[in-house]
Structure formats: C-alpha cells, structure tokens
C-alpha positions in Angstrom: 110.9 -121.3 158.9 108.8 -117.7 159.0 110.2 -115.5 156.5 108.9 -111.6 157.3 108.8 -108.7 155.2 111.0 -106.4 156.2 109.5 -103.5 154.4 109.2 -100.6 157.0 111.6 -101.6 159.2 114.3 -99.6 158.0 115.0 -96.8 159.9 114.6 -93.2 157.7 117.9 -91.4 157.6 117.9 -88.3 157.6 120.2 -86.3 155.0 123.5 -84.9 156.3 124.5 -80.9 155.7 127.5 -82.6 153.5 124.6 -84.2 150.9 122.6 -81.6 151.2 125.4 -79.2 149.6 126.7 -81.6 147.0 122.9 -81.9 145.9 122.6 -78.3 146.1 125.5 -77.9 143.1 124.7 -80.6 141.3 120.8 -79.0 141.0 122.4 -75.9 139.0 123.1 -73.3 142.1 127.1 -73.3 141.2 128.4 -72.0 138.7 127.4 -72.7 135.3 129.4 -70.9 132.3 131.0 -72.4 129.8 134.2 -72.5 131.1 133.6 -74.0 134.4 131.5 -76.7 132.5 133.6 -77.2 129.3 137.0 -76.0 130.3 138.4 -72.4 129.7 139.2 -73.4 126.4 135.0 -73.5 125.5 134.4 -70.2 123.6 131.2 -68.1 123.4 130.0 -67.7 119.8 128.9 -64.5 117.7 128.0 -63.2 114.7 131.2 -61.2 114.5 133.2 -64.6 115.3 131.3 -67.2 113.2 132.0 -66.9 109.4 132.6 -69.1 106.4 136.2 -68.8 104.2 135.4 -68.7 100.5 132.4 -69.8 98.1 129.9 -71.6 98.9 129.6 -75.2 97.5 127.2 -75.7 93.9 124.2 -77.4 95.0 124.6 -81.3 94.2 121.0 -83.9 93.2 120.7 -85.3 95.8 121.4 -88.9 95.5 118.6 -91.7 96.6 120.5 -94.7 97.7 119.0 -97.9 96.6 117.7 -100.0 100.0 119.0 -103.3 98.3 122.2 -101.9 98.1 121.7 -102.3 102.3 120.9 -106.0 101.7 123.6 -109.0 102.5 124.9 -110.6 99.2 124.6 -113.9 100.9 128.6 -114.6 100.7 130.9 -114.5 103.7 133.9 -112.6 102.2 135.7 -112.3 105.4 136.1 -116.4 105.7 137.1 -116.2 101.8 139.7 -113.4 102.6 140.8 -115.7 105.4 140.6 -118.8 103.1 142.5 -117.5 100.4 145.2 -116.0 102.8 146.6 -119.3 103.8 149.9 -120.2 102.2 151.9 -123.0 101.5 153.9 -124.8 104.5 156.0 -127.4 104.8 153.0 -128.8 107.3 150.5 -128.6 104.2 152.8 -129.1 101.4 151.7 -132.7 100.7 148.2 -131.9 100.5 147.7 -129.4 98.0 145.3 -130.8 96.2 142.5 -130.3 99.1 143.7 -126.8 99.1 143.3 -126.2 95.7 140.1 -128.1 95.9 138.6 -125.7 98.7 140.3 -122.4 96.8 138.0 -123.9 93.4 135.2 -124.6 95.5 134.3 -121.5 96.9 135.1 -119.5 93.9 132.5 -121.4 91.9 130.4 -121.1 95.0 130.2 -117.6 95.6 130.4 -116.9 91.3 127.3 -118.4 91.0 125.8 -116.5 94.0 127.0 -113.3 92.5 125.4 -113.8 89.2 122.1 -115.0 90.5 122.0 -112.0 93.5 122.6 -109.3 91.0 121.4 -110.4 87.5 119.7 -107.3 86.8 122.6 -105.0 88.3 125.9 -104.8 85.9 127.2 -102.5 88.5 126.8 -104.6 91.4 128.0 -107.7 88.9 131.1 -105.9 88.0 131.8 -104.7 91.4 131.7 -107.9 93.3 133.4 -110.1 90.8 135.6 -107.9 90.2 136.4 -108.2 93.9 136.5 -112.3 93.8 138.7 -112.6 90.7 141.2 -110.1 92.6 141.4 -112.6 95.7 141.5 -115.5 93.5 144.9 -113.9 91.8 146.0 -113.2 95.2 145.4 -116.5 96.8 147.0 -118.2 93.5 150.5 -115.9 93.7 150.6 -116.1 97.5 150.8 -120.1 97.0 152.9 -120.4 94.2 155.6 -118.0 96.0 155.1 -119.9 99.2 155.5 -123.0 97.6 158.8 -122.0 96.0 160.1 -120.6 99.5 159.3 -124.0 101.0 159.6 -126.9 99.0 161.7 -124.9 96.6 164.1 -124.0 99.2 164.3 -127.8 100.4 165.2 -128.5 96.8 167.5 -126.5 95.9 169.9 -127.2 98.7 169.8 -130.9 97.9 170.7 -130.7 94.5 168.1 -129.1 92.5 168.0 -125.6 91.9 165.2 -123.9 90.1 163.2 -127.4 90.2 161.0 -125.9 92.8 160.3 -122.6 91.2 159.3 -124.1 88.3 157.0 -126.3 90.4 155.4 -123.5 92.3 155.1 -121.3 88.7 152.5 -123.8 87.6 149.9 -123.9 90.8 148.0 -120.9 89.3 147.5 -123.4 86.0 146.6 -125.9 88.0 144.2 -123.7 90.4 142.4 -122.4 87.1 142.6 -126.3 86.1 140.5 -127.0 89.2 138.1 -124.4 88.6 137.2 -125.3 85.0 136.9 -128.7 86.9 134.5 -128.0 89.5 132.4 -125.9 87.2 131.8 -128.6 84.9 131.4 -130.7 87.8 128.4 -128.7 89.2 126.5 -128.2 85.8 126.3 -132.0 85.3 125.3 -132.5 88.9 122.3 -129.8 88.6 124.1 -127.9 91.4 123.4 -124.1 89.6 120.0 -124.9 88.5 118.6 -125.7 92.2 117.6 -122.5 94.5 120.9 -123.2 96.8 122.5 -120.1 99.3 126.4 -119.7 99.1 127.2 -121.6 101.6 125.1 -125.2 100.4 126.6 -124.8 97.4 130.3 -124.6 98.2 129.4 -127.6 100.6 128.3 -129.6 97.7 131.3 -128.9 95.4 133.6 -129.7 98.6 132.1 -133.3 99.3 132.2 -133.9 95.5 135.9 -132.9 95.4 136.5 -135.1 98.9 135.4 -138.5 97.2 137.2 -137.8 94.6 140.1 -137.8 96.5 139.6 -140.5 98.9 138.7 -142.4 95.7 142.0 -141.2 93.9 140.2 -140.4 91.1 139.9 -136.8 89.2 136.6 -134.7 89.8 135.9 -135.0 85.6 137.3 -138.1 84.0 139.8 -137.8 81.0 141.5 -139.8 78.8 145.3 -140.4 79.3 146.1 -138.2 76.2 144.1 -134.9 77.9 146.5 -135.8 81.0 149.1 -135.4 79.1 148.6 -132.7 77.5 148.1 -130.9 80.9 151.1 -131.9 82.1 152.7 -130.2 78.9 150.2 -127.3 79.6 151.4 -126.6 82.9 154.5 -128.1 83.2 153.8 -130.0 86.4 150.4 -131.8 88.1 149.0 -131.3 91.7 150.2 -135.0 92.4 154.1 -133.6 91.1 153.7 -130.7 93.4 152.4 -133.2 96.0 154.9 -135.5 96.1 158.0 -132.8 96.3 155.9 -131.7 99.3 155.8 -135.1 101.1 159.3 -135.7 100.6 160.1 -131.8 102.2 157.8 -132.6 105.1 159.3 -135.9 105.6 162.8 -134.2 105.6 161.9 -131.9 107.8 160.7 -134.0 110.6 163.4 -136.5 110.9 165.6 -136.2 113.8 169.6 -136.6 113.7 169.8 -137.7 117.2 168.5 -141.4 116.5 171.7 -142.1 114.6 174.3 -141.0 117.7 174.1 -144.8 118.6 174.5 -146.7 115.2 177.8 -148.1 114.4 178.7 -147.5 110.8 177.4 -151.0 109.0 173.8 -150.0 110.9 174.0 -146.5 109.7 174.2 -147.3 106.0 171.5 -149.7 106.4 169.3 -147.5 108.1 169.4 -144.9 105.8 168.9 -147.0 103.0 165.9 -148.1 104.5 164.7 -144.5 104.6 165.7 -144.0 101.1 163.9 -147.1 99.5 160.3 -146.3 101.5 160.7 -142.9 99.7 161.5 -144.8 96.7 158.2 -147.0 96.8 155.9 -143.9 98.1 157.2 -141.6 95.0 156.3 -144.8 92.6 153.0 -145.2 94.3 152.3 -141.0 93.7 152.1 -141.5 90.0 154.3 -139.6 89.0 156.6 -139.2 86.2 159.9 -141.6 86.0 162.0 -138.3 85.0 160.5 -136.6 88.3 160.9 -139.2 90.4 164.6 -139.7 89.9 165.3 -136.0 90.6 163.4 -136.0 94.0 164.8 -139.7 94.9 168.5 -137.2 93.8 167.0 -134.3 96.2 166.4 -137.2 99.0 169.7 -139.0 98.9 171.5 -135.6 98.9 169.6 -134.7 102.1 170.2 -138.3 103.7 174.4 -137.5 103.7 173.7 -133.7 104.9 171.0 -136.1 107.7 174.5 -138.3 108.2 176.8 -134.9 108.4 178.4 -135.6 105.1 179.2 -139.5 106.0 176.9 -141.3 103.6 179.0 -139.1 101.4 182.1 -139.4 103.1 182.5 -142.8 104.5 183.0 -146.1 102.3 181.9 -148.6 105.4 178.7 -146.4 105.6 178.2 -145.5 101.9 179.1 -149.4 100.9 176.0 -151.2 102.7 173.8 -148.5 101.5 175.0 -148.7 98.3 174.5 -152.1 98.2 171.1 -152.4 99.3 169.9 -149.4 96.8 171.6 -151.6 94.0 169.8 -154.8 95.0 165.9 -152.6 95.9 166.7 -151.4 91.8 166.2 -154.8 90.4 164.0 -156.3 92.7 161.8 -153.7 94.7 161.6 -155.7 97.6 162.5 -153.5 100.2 163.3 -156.4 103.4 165.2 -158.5 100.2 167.9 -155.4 99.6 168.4 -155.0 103.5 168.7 -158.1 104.2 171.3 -159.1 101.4 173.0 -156.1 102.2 173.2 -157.1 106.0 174.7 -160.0 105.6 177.3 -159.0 103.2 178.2 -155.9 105.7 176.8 -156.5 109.1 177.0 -160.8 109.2 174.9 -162.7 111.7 174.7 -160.3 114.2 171.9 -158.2 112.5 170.0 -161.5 112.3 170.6 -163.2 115.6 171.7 -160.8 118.3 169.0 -159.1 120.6 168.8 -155.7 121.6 166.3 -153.7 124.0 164.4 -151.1 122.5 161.4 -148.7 124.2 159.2 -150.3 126.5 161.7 -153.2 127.1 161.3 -154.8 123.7 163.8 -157.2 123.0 164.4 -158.4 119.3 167.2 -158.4 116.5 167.5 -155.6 114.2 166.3 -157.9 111.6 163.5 -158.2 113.1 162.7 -154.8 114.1 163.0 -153.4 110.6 160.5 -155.9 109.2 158.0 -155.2 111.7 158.6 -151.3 110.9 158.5 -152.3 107.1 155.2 -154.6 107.4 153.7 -151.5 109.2 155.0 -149.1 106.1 153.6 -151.8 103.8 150.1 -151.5 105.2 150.2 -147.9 105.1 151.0 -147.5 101.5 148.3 -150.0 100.9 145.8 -147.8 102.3 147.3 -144.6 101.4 148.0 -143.5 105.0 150.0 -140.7 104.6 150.2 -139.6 108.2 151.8 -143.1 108.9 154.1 -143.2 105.8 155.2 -139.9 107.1 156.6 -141.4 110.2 157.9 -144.6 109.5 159.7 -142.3 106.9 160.7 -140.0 109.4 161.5 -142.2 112.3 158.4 -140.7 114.6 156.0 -143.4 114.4 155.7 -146.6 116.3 156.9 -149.3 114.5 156.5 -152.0 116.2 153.6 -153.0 118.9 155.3 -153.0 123.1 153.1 -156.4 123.0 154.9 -158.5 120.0 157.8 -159.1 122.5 157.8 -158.7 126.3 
C-alpha cells in the first residue's frame, strides 16, 4: 500500500476578526499598567515611598563555605532514622536479638565511616557523631519502653508485675553489649582496615551477626563465668527478653473459639498440652530455672483467663490438667503425661473413639495430639520458631489431610 505525503494539501485558513483581536491584546495594544497586570493592589514606587527603618547592619567577613562541606558523607541517615524508629511488638518480640543485631550493625557501620570521611575535620567529627550517638539513645529508650508496654503489659496481668519493666530496663545494656560485640568482631575480621563504603560494611557485620544466630552461637565467644557476669551486669540477656516475647506472641494469637466444642475432661487436657510445649520451648531457650518458672506462672495464669476462669474454677477441668503437669514434671515426656492423664480422666474413649476433623480426617484424639506433638517435636529440633508458634497457638497444621482419608 502507497503511503503519500500529505504536506501541502492542507488548505490555508485564513485568520478570523475574533483571532485577530485576541492577538492584537495579547501583542501589548491593551492596557498595560500595573494594575491591570498585577492587580490594583500593585503599587508604583518612589523615592519619597521607598525607605529603610533604622541602622544599617555592621558589615559581616564574608564567609567562604568549604565545597566538601557540599559532598555526601557516604551514610544513608534517612534509612538509619527509619531503622532506629522501629519499636518493639508483640509480632517482633521473639526476635530481638536480630534487631539488636541490625541496631549494632549499623552504628559500627556508619562510626567507622564517620571517622574515616572526616579525620582531619573535628567539626565535622563532632557534628555527625554527635548526631548518630543521639539516634542510638533514641532507638535504645524507644525499645525498652515499647518492650515494657508489650510484653510488660502481657506480664503483668498474668501474675507478674514489674517483671517486664525490669526486662525492658536492661535492652540498652544489652544494645551497648552488642555493640562492644560487633566492634570487636570487625577488628579481628580486618573489616576497618579494608577501603569498604557504609553500606559493604554494615553488610559484613550483618551476615557475621546472621550465622551467629542460625548457629546459636554469640558473635565473640566467652567463657561461662563472663556470661554470668553479664547477666548480673544487666539483669537480664537478649535470650530472657526473647523468650518472655515468644510466650506474649504465642498468647496473643491463640483463639478461644476452638475450645466452644471440648467437654470438660478434653479441655484440661488440651490446655495442658499447650502448657507443657511452653514448658519444653522455655527449657530449650536457655534460660535461667528462676525465669523460667515465673513465665511458665505468667502462662498458666493466661491459660484459665484463655478458659474464662475454668482451669481456675473447675475441678473436672483443673484435675486432668493438673495431673498431666504433675506427671510432664518428673518425666518430660510430653505424650507420657497426656496420656496417663487421659486415661485416669477421659478412659478409653480418648484412645479408641474416632472423630472427623478438617478435610474429613478421621482419627482418635490420641492420635491426633501425637501427630500435633511429633510435628512440635521436629520443630524444636530445628528451632522452627514460626512452627512452634502455631502448634503453641493452635494455627498450624498438625496433622497431614493424607495420614487418614
């Protein structure tokens, strides 16, 4: 297909009067003072209008500004504002220690930038860590009394006022704890002597802090006696801190609707089974016998407010839970204590009769609560703590649709 140029083959137009009148004013042949231009407001000035009140200002040196003053330090302050503006939730509460990590991290990060960028400025030095320290003391009271308005708050309505607070008093310790940490850390690895921007360098301290972690180890190694002595130090670890926090998330997702169907035997079973999984995760935190017993306190107190007050209350729900607690003490076998305490309280229908559960499963509730418990088992073994928390909380699957069709 021929394609033509159209070029001359528009028709000329000529203008119309209208056009030719509006092009006429807009060319300067209306009217063209200040007030039709500016508004009547717009004033002409004179000499006898346009004077200056009082004396005239000293001359000042004038000041020549410095064009590396101009230049980028090399730091991203706004993500470090935004970083260190994050608080403590009852989402985040069981991992502090990666937030304490990442706080660490990138003040050692951007103090080593600021001491290489201006070595030979004690102005600029001054200036800019002067800035960092004051958003490090922020960050470190904005999680202490978040902390104590979360997992404080959980605690002291089960049981154990003021534990919290003194909990959340010690994370600026342990936050200048890290620190020290990750600045020993990074002069044994070489980290300050290599020619590494902000950001590398924060990535660096980061992974090291990560494995770590994932490890369950510390950043430096210490003897058991320098662990101690922190603990006396600050009055609490990051794993203390850690471990209230799981058992305040854990709380906080459970949902009292799944007990509107259990007769009174199952209820004290069920909720002994809750208890004794908290029981083996607050073992496997490593942390103190003296804490644990108070937060196991915290956690029963919360299962009879879970119950509406009939843990408490009631001695045919109180009894089997009782009993299975009493039997998980001297044994810690978890399916042992439920299942004595079944058969004393519940007899052979928690062994032999089936029920249907989601996706048309049909199985005892023995054998339901060993497949949730086998699941729970492999979770602590790996340190799954998304799946601890919801076999804890009742939001996982615990069983597979295809063990029983």
């Amino acid at each position: 297909m021929n394609i033509q140029s159209t070029n001359g083959l528009r028709p000329s137009q000529s203008a119309s009067p209208a056009r030719e009148t509006s092009k006429k004013k807009a060319s300067g042949t209306g009217d063209s003072s200040p007030a039709s231009l500016f508004g009547a407001r717009m004033m002409n000035g004179s000499e006898r209008d346009m004077y200056l009140k009082g004396e005239l200002p000293s001359p000042k040196p004038l000041q020549i500004t410095d064009p590396a003053v101009f230049e980028k330090d090399g730091i991203d302050w706004d993500s470090i504002e935004r970083c260190y503006a994050n608080p403590v939730t009852l989402q985040n509460a069981d991992r502090l220690e990666a937030s304490a990590d990442h706080i660490a991290s990138i003040y050692i990060a951007a103090k080593h930038t600021i001491q290489k960028k201006y070595d030979s400025q004690e102005d600029k030095l001054a200036e800019n860590m002067n800035r960092l320290d004051t958003l490090l003391a922020q960050a470190k009271a904005r999680m202490a009394s978040s902390y104590k308005n979360t997992v404080g708050r959980f605690l002291d309505s089960t049981g154990n006022k003021g534990l919290g607070e003194a909990m959340g008093d010690s994370l600026p310790s342990i936050i200048d704890q890290k620190i020290e940490d990750m600045e020993t850390y990074g002069q044994e690895k070489g980290f300050f002597d290599k020619d590494m921007d902000y950001s590398f360098l924060e990535l660096a301290l980061q992974v090291g802090a990560l494995n770590a972690r994932e490890k369950g180890e510390a950043l430096i190694s210490r003897k058991e006696e320098e662990n101690d002595t922190q603990r006396e130090q600050n009055g609490y670890t990051i794993k203390d801190l850690e471990a209230a926090g799981f058992m305040a998330k854990a709380a906080s997702k459970m949902n009292p609707n799944e007990l509107l169907l259990m007769d009174d035997g199952q209820l004290g079973i069920h909720l002994a089974i809750r208890y004794m999984k908290m029981a083996q995760v607050m073992n496997h935190s490593k942390i103190s016998e003296e804490l644990s017993a108070k937060l196991l306190g915290s956690f029963e107190t919360f299962l009879s407010q879970y119950s509406g007050g009939r843990l408490a209350g009631e001695k045919s729900i109180s009894a089997p839970f009782s009993c299975a607690i009493k039997q998980y003490q001297s044994t810690k076998d978890i399916q042992k204590a439920m299942a004595q305490s079944a058969a004393k309280y519940l007899g052979d229908s928690f062994f032999s009769d089936f029920l249907t559960y989601r996706n048309g499963n049909r199985m005892s509730m023995s054998t339901r609560y060993n497949l949730e418990l086998s699941q729970f088992a492999a979770a602590l073994q790996d340190n799954n703590t998304p799946e601890l928390l919801a076999s804890i909380a009742g939001t996982g699957t615990h069983f597979t649709a295809s063990c029983y069709a």
